[in-house]
Structure formats: structure tokens, C-alpha cells
C-alpha positions, 0 to 999 in steps of 0.5 A, a space after each residue: 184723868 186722860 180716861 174720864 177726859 176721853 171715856 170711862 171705859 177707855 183702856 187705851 191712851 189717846 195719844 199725844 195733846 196737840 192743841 189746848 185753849 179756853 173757850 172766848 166766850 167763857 174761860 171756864 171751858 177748855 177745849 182739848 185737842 188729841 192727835 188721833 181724832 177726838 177734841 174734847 170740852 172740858 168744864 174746869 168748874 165741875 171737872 168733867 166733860 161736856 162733849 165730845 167729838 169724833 173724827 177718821 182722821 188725825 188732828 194737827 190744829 184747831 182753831 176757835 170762832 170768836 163768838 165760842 159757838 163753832 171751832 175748825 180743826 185741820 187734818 192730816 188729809 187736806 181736810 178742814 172740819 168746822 164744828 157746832 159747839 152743842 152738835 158733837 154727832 157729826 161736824 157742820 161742814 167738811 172741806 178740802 180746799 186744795 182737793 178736786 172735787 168729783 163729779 159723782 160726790 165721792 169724797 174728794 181725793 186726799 191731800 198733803 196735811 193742813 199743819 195749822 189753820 186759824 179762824 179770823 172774823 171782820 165785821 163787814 165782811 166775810 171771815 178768813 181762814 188762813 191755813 199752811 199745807 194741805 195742797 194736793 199730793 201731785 204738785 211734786 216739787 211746788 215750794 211750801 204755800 200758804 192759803 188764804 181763804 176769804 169768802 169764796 176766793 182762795 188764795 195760795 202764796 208761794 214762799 221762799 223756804 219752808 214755813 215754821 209758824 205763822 201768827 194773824 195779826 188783829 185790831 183787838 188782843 181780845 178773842 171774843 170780839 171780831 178779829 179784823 185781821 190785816 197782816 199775816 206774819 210767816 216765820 219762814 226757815 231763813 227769813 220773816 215775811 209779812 203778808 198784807 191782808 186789806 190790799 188785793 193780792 195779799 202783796 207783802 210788807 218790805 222787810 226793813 230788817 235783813 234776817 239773811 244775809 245770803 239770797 245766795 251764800 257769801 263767799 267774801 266779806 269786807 269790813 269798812 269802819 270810819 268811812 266817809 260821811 256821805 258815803 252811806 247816804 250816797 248808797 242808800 240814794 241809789 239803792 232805793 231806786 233799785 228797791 222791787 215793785 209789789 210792796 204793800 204801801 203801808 208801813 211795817 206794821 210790827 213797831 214794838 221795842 226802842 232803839 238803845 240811846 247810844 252810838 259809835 261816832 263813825 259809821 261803818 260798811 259791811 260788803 259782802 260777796 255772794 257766789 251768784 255774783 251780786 254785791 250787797 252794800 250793807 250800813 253797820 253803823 247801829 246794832 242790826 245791817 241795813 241794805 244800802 245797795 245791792 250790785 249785779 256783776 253777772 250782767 256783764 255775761 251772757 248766762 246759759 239758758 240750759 246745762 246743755 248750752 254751758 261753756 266747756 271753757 269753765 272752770 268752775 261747775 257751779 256758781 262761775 259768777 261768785 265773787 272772790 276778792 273785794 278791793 273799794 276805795 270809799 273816798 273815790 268810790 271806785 270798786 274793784 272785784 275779782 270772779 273764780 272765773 278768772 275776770 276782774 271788773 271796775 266799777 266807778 260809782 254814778 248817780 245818773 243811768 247809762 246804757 253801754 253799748 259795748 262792754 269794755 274788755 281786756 284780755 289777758 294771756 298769763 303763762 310762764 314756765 320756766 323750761 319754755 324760758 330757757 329753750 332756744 326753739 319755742 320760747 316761753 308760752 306769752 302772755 298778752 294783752 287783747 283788746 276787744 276791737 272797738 272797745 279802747 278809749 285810747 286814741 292812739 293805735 296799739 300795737 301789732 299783735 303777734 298772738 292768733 286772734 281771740 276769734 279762734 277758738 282753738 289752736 292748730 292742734 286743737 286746744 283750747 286758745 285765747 278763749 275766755 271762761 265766760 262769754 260776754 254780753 253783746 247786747 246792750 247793758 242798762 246801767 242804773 245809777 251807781 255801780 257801772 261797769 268801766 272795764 272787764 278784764 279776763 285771763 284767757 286759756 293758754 295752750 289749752 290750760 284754764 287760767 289761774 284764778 285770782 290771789 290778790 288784788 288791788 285797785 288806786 283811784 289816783 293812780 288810774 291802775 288796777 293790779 291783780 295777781 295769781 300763780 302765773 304772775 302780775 299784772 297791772 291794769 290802765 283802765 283809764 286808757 284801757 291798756 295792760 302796762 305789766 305782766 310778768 311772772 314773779 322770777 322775771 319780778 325779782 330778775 338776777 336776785 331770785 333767791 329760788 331755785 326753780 325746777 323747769 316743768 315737764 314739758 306738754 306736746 303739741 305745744 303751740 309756738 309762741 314768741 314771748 315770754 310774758 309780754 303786754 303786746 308783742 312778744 319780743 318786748 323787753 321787760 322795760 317796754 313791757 312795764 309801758 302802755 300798748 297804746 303808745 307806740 315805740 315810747 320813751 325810754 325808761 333809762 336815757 343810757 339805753 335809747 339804742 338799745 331800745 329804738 333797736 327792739 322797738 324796730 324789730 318789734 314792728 317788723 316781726 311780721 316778716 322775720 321768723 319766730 325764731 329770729 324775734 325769740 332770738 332777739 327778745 331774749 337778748 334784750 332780756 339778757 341786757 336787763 337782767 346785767 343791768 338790774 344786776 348792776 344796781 339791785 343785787 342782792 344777797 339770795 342765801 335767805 334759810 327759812 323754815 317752810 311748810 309742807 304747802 309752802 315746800 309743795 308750791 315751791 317744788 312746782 316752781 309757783 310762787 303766788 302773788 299774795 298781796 298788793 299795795 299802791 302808795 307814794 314811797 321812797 322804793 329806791 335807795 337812791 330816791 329822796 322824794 316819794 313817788 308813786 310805787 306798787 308793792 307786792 308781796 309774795 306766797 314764799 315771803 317776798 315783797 318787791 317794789 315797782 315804781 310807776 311814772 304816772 303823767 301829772 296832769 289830767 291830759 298827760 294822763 289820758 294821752 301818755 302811757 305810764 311807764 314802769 321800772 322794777 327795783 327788786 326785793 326789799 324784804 323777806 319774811 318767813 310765810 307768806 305776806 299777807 299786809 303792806 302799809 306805810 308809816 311816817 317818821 313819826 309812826 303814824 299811819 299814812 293815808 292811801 292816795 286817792 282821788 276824790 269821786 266826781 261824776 264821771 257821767 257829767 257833761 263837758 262843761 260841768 266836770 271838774 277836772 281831777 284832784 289827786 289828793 296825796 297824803 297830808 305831808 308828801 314825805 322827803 329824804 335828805 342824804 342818809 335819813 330815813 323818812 318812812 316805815 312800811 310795814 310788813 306782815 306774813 304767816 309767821 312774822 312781822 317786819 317794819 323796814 325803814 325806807 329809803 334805806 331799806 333796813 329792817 328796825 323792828 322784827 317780831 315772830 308772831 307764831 311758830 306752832 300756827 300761822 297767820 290767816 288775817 292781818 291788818 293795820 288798823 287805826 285806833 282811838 291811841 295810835 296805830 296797830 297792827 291785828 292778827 287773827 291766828 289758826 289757833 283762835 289766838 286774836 293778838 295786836 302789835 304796836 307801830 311801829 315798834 311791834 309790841 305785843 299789847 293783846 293775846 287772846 285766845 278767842 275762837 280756835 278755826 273750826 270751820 274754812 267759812 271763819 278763816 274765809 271771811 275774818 277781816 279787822 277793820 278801824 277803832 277795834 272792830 272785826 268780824 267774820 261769818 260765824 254761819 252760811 246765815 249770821 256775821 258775828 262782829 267783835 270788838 277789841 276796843 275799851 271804848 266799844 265796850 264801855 258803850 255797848 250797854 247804852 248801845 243795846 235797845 228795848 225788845 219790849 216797851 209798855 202800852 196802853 190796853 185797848 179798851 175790852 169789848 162791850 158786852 151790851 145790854 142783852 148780853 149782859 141780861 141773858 148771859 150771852 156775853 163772855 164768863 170770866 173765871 178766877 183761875 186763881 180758885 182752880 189752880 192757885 195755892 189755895 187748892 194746890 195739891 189737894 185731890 179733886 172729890 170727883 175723881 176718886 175718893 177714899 172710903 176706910 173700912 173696919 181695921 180692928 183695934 189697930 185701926 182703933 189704936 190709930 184713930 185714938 192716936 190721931 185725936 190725941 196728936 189734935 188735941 195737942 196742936 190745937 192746946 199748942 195753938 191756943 197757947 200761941 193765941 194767947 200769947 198773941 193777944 197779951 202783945 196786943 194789949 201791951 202794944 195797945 196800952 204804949 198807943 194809948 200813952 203816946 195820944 196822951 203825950 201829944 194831947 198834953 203838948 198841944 194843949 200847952 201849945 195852944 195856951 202860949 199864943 191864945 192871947 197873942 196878936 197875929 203880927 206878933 207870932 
């Protein structure tokens, strides 16, 4: 058909159809687009074609005038063409919208190709021509724009990323009447963007529908279901403040489909971290994420303005602000984030703006070797606190510093020295209401060595602490005074029970001399001095025994100033010395612990690194010896240790801001094979104990209106009587999961959850029948133990690790939800719950719901007298099964000629074969037609049944009265 379509003549083939569409003035005309230059109107009544039009250049899309009578086609040099109907010679108008005009009226240069165009009319005004492509061949590296034309103004809006599709929006559905187009919908590569055409500008509509989760890609991701009730609202209150100016004021102007009439009883939280250092705060409590908040942490630092000016103390090339591990309390509403550039910050959440005048900053120096432990010059490299002058809360003086100052850069033999990898902001910082900056804390290069970033992290609002460790160590954090309370590394952790063997390091040149070893303020403090606030001075001893022991350090500590360095190394290894007899004494224990390890795990340990995997606070009875629960910190290890420290915190709120916590370490208490990776803690019945908290108040409010504090504790503070154990924690590594029953610190229940694979997440989740503990497995294996006698209840082989993106951001969360990030552009989220799958069906909405259809046109009077109004066609004549498969006539048409007596032999037999179908088909009539007359005669029968019963119906009451019947 393609030659008769084109030209008889034709022998060679048009090419590729690229548009195809009816006449809106009459169906029975089709209008055929090739992509070599030539449309085609075609009459589908008489099969043939009415015109034809030819142009130079290829055709990428064409577009109809409402009223039939013109068409636009765009092509692939920027040029638009408009055609009338009846003049197929030569088109009405030519135009390049993006081409420059010359002066002496050659054609215009040529341009990008106009990949699609529509044509839209208004009654009261001039029609719109929308169009993508077609700019001009030297804006070299412009993103993809969409152009607008109406009347004489044009338009160009930039987008985001490439555009795939747009479609106009319009008042009526019918094409033969005028369009009046409003909206532009744009189906960009990541995202949906729909443009306002009534208001000046063509401002957009606000999305209230997120199709990207990543403005920049999500590098961490946390899971909160049943979180508090006014946690959502809360976030949504601020985050609307902070929505961008520019929206168009109407509403979104798609509103098809219903929401599915069921939902989950509690509501749930999405946080996700990007690798430009913003948060987004997402509400998944229905079936699609909706953006509460949205919090930018690189406006604590100064951003370099060019490649040239970028700090050479880096130690990432790209994305230095990305967020690397999340820890939020939903009920305190503080939060808690850690940077690849080795920095943490605290946030408390706020409902009124602020402007801080100077950021508050904490340095911290972490290093620990252990060749530079054992050697009787320099010392082990320190690692110190540095507070920022003018930034500590604290009203007490902290103590001297023994380390070079944070303004020297670098060291005598030049190496890098006590310099963060980021440089903070010196001007002031707005902060709007929400998420505001309490306290900046950055590790500092050593001697020349990046700082290790961060493994673990954890943060307790009742507690007033925040701990993170990496490679180097532990440290913990006061940032309610703004002080270090620990930094240790996890051989000064474990003391005298270390059960490792570990190889000192090669020592560097040029190594610069230090006096400590691992140390929150001075070099020569003991372990014990070190686990106090650098703000409180000498301080009360931990232990009453060792009051001289300590006084005596403590005058050495002031007095360093003039003693050597020497002398003051001298001194502090013998207090650590003292120590370590003394933990010796109480905590010994046995370190022949024979475990299987992996390659990573043997190359970690041959490096003498142990990394701090996990962090949990808790109220717990972490001493043998204890019968009442206090404040503890567990932390777990990258060879499977887990150790405990118990906090002193002042009980009341002046006590908190005025004394300094105190510290004590009780040593290992378990050990597992891998790596841990999740701490909890149960009752004695097994139930899961609430994390303690404090519960938000305003942090900005006056004096007089600010409540004070309430630590708000698990239901039942737990209690020991001699020789009975009242708590479980439980435990979970690469490999295996524990349950150790405290203050006795025996191990009840042990269950090896893999030996062939290992262990990427872990969590103790609470559930509609109890507690459970939910794993997530390299080889896609998604299993659930019971608590606390870990029984296996699920093992399901569900998604083997095919990509570091799922293992990265796999995380369980409460009632049997989990989620991960299945693409750079999706979050999967799955259900382990009987409960949730039972109500997804009710769950899921409507994508399309019936309307009314608009009224048609009116065709008037005149139109209808002439014919000038749009021609329907019963596409069921052309196309439907009465003429399927029956050749067109016009086309081509079969003409036998003589064939002799075989022709006539099979034109006799062609009449004999006719004769008796049509001798079979009056035996299947007459056959019919005796069924009709038997069927006809039962009618008859029944009438003259139903006519007897009625008559003597009628005879029984005649004569009777109506009170009688």
C-alpha cells in the first residue's frame, strides 16, 4: 500500500511512519507522517490519497489545528513548517524559533532537531505551540529545554534532565473544538515536572508526589516504624516553612485515582542520607513517601568556591559532605549524624529560628599505635580533645593543653598537624526552625595521617552523650558541656584481658613528639581521669582507695609545663601501669578464645586494628557485683567483642551542667565469632526494654517558660537480688547470636546463624506477638529468631547481594517492615508480617476512577447546514469483522482467463460443491422451521391454560362482597 500511499511510480520505500492521526474535523481522513519528508491525506472511504506534501528536511512530529483546515510538522533542522490542508505546493509559513535570522534573507542557520511540537488554540487569544529541541547547535552543554510559544513571545525553560514526553493539558478532550491549554506535563528522565501555562512565567506546580528520591544519590538510609504520633506532624510544620518560592498557586492539576481505604496503625519514617550532605525526612506511612523536612549539614562549612581553592587536608575527592551513618531518637527528637570527612554533628529539633554566632566545635585527635605504646622515648601518638576558644558552654576553665594549638597547621617537620579535613564557617549561621546545630565535632590529622572515618555511632538524649568509633578507637562526647569524656583505643578498652596478640607497627620518621597516649585533655592522664570532663579540673576520683594516686597525677598534670616530656610519659605510663594491676584484680579473664575468621577479618587483625562496630546506651546491670541498673555504654567490636562501661551521670539538671560525667570500664563480657553488629536489652520476661530518653522540650524558650528536664527511664527500673539475674542483652554478629543473662554475665542461648555467608543487618524488632531478632544475609537469606530463646521462626531465601547499594542501606524496622534501596532511584520496602499482608489488598488504591463526559461541542446551525462541522465515521465499516480479511477492490483485482477443460472441469466442480451446500443449508432451514412451529404450538397450549385458570378465578369471587375476600 506504501507505493499507492506515496506514488505509483515509486520503487523505493518511504521510510519509517512517525506519526499517524485523523482529521478533527472528519475521522475519515488520516493523516500520515514519513520520516523522510513527505505526509500524506489519506481518505479511508475511497482508499486512495487526497494530497500530498513534500518537504527537504526529515519529520520527527506533526501536530493538527483544531479546526482541520492546517497542520504543523517540526523537523530535524529547528525548523517548524505549518501547512494548509487544500495547498499541498508549498507550505504557508516556514520558521526557526531558536535560529538567528540574517540580515540579507538567506535561510536562517540550522539547528538541533524539534523532537515533538503540538498545536493548541484559546478562544480569546492567540494559539500556543509547544516544542522540545531545536535550540541552536552552539549553546554547547545548555540542558534540555522546553519552548513555549505564544503570540509573539517565546519562552525557553530549562530543565533538570532530559525530556522524554510531554503531553498539553486542555479544558475539553474533544480536538475539533478550541483547546484552551493550562498545564504542560513533562516526563523528564528522573522526575515528572508540570508547567503552569495561565500565569506569567510559566511557573511550575509543586510535586506532591516525589518520583526521585535522590537530588543527589542516597548514601544512607534509616527505617523508623511506630514512631511517636506528633513526631510527623511536627516535621511537616517546619518543613513546609522551608518549601521554595516560585510555585504556581494553583493546585495539582492531575487529580485521577483514589486512595485504598485501608492503613497501618502506626506511622513510619524514612531518613535518608545524600552524598551532598542534606537529610530528607520522609512520611511512609501510606503506600507512596511524602517529604516532611529536608536538613542541610554543609552549611556548618565553608564550600570552596573553585577545584583550586579545595583543601588539600581532604580525604575524599568528591562529595566531602556525604552522610555516612544516621542515629535519631524520635521521642527526643535529637539527631545525630556522622560525614565521610570524619565529623559528627548534633542536632536538636527546634520550632523557633536562631542565628548562631559561632559554630560550636570540638576537636578530637585519635591515634593509637601500639609500638609508640611500648617505647620509652616518645610515647604513643595522643589523642586529644581541642576546643574551639570561645565556643565551650562550660563555665568551668578546661584544663592546659599539652598538644601544639589547632592554628599551626603543621608540624616542625612539616606534616600535616591538628587540622580538620573541612573548614568551618566563620560567618554567622541562620538557622530555621528545626533541625539546629548543638555541637560540631571533627578528628584532626595526626603526624601527618587522615583521620580515620567513622564505623559506629550513637547518640542518648537522657544521657546528654554522644559515642562514635572508628579504627582508632572510642570516643565519647558530652555535648551538653561541650567536652570529651573518652578516647581510648579498644586494647586500652579491653586492659589486661586483651585476648589479642597484636603486632606493634613500622614505625614513621620524623615522628613528631607527643606526651600521651590516648587522652581527653592532657597527656599524662590516667585512663580513669580520662573517662571525666576536661572541664572539671582535678575532679573526684572514681575509686576512694586511690585518692593519692590520683591528686599525685593530677599535680603533675598541671605542672607539665615545666617538667620534660619525657618525664610526664614517665609518669603516665606508671598510672597506667597502677590501672591496668587494678582492672587485673577485678575483671580478669580468660583470653584463649579459638575462633574461625575471615581473610578481612585476619588482614584487620595482622594490622593490629580492631574497629568499633557498634554502639548502645542503656541503664544495665554491666558489673557482676551490681544489683541495681545504671547508666551503661556497650560497645561491640569488628573481631566480636563486646565490652561495657558504666557512666556516672549528675542526677539532677544543675548537677548535669555543672559536674562532669565520670567514667569506669568493666571489660569484655562476651564474645562472639564475627564482627557485632546489634546490642538490645531485655527484661526477665523477655520483653524488649525501651532505650532511655529524654523526652523534647524546647530548647530555645525563654527562662522562665522552659520546663526543666525529664529523664524518662524504662517502665520498671530493673533490680538484682543476690544471685538472680534480672536482665538479657542480646547479641548479634557476622556469623552467630548470643543472649547473655546480666549481672551474671552467662551465656543462656547461642545460635549460629551462618557459616557459608555472613550477617549484613541485623535488628531487634518488636512485633505484634513479641520480640524478634531479623537478620539479612549475603546470600539473600532474610531469617527471624525468637527472644529470648533464639529459635529459628523465618528462612527465606529472598534477594541474593548482587549490588553493595542493598547491603548498604538494608535496615528492619518494627511490626515486620524492611527496606532497602533496590536502585540509585527506588526504595523497595518488604514485609515479614502476616498482619501486613493481609491488608495490602485493601491497602492499594485506584489508578483510574469513572467520570462524567464533557458535553461535545455544538456544531451550530450553519455548520450543520453546510457541512462544516466535524464528519463522524463507523470505524466498525472499515475495520470491523464484517470486512475483515477481504481485500480492498480498488487495489488490485483478480481477472481469470481462458484455462481450457481443466478450467472447465474446475468450474463444473465449483457449481456441484454450491449446490449441495445450498441443498444442506435448506435441509437445516426446514428443519429449523418445524422446531418453530412445535415451539409455537406449546405457547399456544399454555395461553389456553392460563385463560382457563383466570376465568375460574374470576367466577369464585363475582358474587362476593369486598369485606368478604
Amino acid at each position: 500500500m506504501w507505493n499507492k500511499a506515496i506514488e505509483l511510480s515509486s520503487k523505493s520505500h518511504p521510510g519509517p511512519v512517525v506519526h499517524i492521526s485523523d482529521n478533527p474535523m472528519d475521522e475519515g481522513k488520516l493523516l500520515i507522517g514519513f520520516e523522510c519528508g513527505i505526509v500524506v491525506l489519506w481518505d479511508l472511504k475511497s482508499k486512495k490519497a487526497d494530497y500530498r506534501y513534500n518537504y527537504d528536511e526529515a519529520i520527527h512530529s506533526v501536530a493538527w489545528h483544531h479546526e482541520g483546515k492546517q497542520f504543523v510538522c517540526s523537523h530535524s533542522d529547528g525548523t517548524l513548517t505549518t501547512w494548509n490542508v487544500r495547498i499541498p505546493a508549498k507550505p504557508a509559513q516556514i520558521i526557526t524559533p531558536h535560529g538567528k535570522q540574517p540580515k540579507d534573507g538567506k535561510k536562517p542557520e540550522p539547528c538541533k532537531p524539534i523532537l515533538k511540537v503540538e498545536y493548541k488554540t484559546t478562544r480569546a487569544g492567540e494559539p500556543f505551540m509547544i516544542l522540545c529541541g531545536g535550540l541552536s547547535y552552539d549553546t554547547v552543554g545548555r540542558r534540555a529545554c522546553l519552548t513555549v510559544m505564544h503570540g509573539k513571545s517565546t519562552a525557553v525553560l530549562e530543565m533538570d534532565y532530559s525530556i522524554v514526553d510531554f503531553l498539553t493539558l486542555c479544558e475539553t478532550p474533544y480536538p475539533n473544538d478550541f483547546q484552551e491549554p493550562y498545564a504542560v506535563v513533562v516526563l523528564l528522565e528522573k522526575d515528572l515536572v508540570v508547567i503552569d501555562l495561565a500565569q506569567i512565567g510559566y511557573p511550575i506546580f509543586e510535586n506532591p508526589y516525589p518520583l526521585s528520591i535522590h537530588e543527589s544519590p542516597v548514601t544512607c538510609c534509616e527505617y523508623y516504624a511506630d514512631c511517636p504520633a506528633e513526631i510527623i506532624p511536627a516535621l511537616y510544620s517546619v518543613g513546609s516553612k522551608q518549601k521554595r518560592q516560585g510555585f504556581s498557586k494553583k493546585e495539582w492539576p492531575v487529580s485521577g485515582g483514589n486512595w485504598g481505604q485501608g492503613t497501618l496503625s502506626f506511622s513510619e519514617i524514612i531518613i535518608t542520607g545524600h552524598a551532598d550532605g542534606s537529610i530528607k525526612f520522609w512520611d511512609a506511612s501510606a503506600l507512596m513517601l511524602q517529604v516532611l523536612y529536608k536538613l542541610k549539614t554543609a552549611k556548618v562549612f565553608e564550600k570552596p568556591r573553585s577545584k583550586e581553592e579545595k583543601s588539600s587536608t581532604d580525604i575524599v575527592d568528591e562529595d566531602p559532605f556525604a552522610i555516612q551513618i544516621l542515629s535519631w531518637c524520635p521521642e527526643s527528637r535529637v539527631l545525630c549524624v556522622a560525614g565521610v570527612s570524619a565529623h559528627v554533628i548534633v542536632y536538636r529539633f527546634s520550632k523557633q529560628e536562631v542565628t548562631t554566632e559561632v559554630v560550636q566545635l570540638l576537636e578530637v585527635r585519635m591515634q593509637c599505635e601500639m609500638n609508640e605504646v611500648e617505647s620509652p622515648e616518645g610515647g604513643g601518638e595522643q589523642a586529644s580533645a581541642v576546643s574551639t576558644p570561645g565556643t565551650s558552654s562550660s563555665p568551668q576553665t578546661s584544663l592546659p593543653q599539652s598538644h601544639p594549638s589547632t592554628s599551626s597547621n603543621n608540624s616542625s617537620d612539616g606534616l600535616r598537624d591538628n587540622v580538620p579535613c573541612l573548614k568551618v564557617r566563620s560567618s554567622p549561621l541562620k538557622q530555621s526552625p528545626g533541625y539546629q546545630v548543638e555541637l560540631l565535632i571533627q578528628l584532626v590529622w595526626v603526624s601527618g595521617e587522615p583521620p580515620q572515618q567513622i564505623t559506629s555511632l550513637a547518640v542518648n538524649s537522657a544521657y546528654g552523650l554522644v559515642a562514635f568509633g572508628n579504627g582508632n578507637g572510642l570516643a565519647v562526647v558530652d555535648y551538653l558541656q561541650k567536652t570529651l569524656l573518652l578516647n581510648m583505643s579498644t586494647a586500652e578498652l579491653y586492659g589486661s584481658t586483651d585476648p589479642h596478640h597484636r603486632q606493634p607497627r613500622s614505625p614513621r620518621k620524623a615522628r613528631q613528639p607527643s606526651a600521651g597516649f590516648c587522652d581527653g585533655n592532657d597527656a599524662s592522664a590516667t585512663p580513669e581521669e580520662r573517662c571525666k570532663s576536661p572541664t572539671s579540673g582535678s575532679g573526684s576520683p572514681c575509686n576512694s582507695d586511690e585518692d593519692s594516686k590520683h591528686k599525685f597525677i593530677d599535680k603533675v598534670m598541671s605542672k607539665s609545663k615545666r617538667i620534660s616530656k619525657t618525664v610526664a610519659n614517665d609518669f603516665a605510663k606508671i598510672s597506667r601501669k597502677i590501672n591496668m594491676i587494678a582492672d587485673q584484680k577485678d575483671d580478669a579473664r580468660d583470653n584463649s578464645f579459638s575462633r574461625s575468621r575471615s581473610s578481612s577479618v585476619t588482614s584487620i587483625d595482622r594490622e593490629s586494628r580492631e574497629v568499633v562496630s557498634s554502639l548502645y546506651f542503656c541503664d544495665s546491670l554491666s558489673k557482676k557485683s551490681e544489683t541495681l541498673a545504671v547508666p551503661s555504654l556497650w560497645v561491640g567490636t569488628s573481631l566480636g567483642g563486646m565490652m561495657a562501661i558504666t557512666l556516672n551521670v549528675p542526677s539532677t539538671p544543675e548537677q548535669r551542667m555543672q559536674q562532669p560525667v565520670s567514667v569506669s570500664f568493666c571489660g569484655s563480657v562476651v564474645r562472639l565469632k564475627g564482627g557485632i553488629l546489634r546490642m538490645a536489652q531485655l527484661d526477665a520476661s523477655g520483653t524488649l526494654l525501651p532505650h532511655v530518653y529524654e523526652p523534647w522540650h524546647e530548647p530555645n524558650a525563654p527562662e522562665e517558660e522552659r520546663e526543666p528536664p525529664r529523664r524518662r527511664r524504662p517502665t520498671s527500673p530493673p533490680s538484682s537480688q543476690e544471685n538472680q539475674d534480672c536482665q538479657y542483652i542480646v547479641v548479634c554478629s557476622e556469623k552467630q547470636a548470643k543472649v547473655v543473662a546480666l549481672p551474671s554475665q552467662n551465656c543462656v542461648y547461642e545460635h549460629n546463624i551462618t557459616e557459608a555467608s555472613f550477617v549484613l543487618r541485623a535488628d531487634v524488632v518488636t512485633m505484634t506477638s513479641g520480640v524478634g531478632l531479623a537478620c539479612f544475609c549475603a546470600n539473600g537469606h532474610i531469617m527471624t529468631l525468637s527472644l529470648p530463646s533464639l529459635r529459628p521462626l523465618l528462612d527465606v531465601n529472598y534477594l541474593p547481594l548482587t549490588d553493595m547499594r542493598i547491603a548498604r542501606t538494608f535496615c528492619f524496622s518494627n511490626q515486620g517492615q524492611a527496606l532497602y534501596l533496590t536502585s540509585p532511584t527506588e526504595i523497595q520496602r518488604i514485609t515479614y508480617s502476616q498482619e501486613t499482608c493481609d491488608n495490602l489488598q485493601e491497602m492499594l488504591g485506584e489508578l483510574f476512577t469513572p467520570v462524567e463526559t464533557p458535553e461535545a461541542p455544538n456544531r451550530g446551525f450553519f455548520k450543520g447546514l453546510f457541512g462544516g462541522g466535524a464528519q463522524s465515521l463507523d470505524r466498525e465499516d472499515l475495520f470491523g469483522e464484517v470486512t475483515a480479511g477481504k481485500a480492498s477492490r480498488s487495489l488490485a483485482q483478480h481477472i481469470p482467463g481462458p484455462g481450457g477443460m481443466e478450467g472447465m472441469k474446475g468450474a463444473a466442480s465449483g457449481v456441484v460443491g454450491e449446490l449441495a451446500r445450498a441443498r444442506i443449508a435448506l435441509d437445516e432451514r426446514g428443519q429449523k422451521l418445524g422446531e418453530l412451529e412445535e415451539r409455537t404450538a406449546a405457547m399456544m397450549s399454555s395461553a389456553d391454560s392460563f385463560s382457563k385458570h383466570a376465568h375460574d378465578i374470576m367466577l369464585k369471587y363475582k358474587d362476593k362482597k369486598w369485606y368478604q375476600l
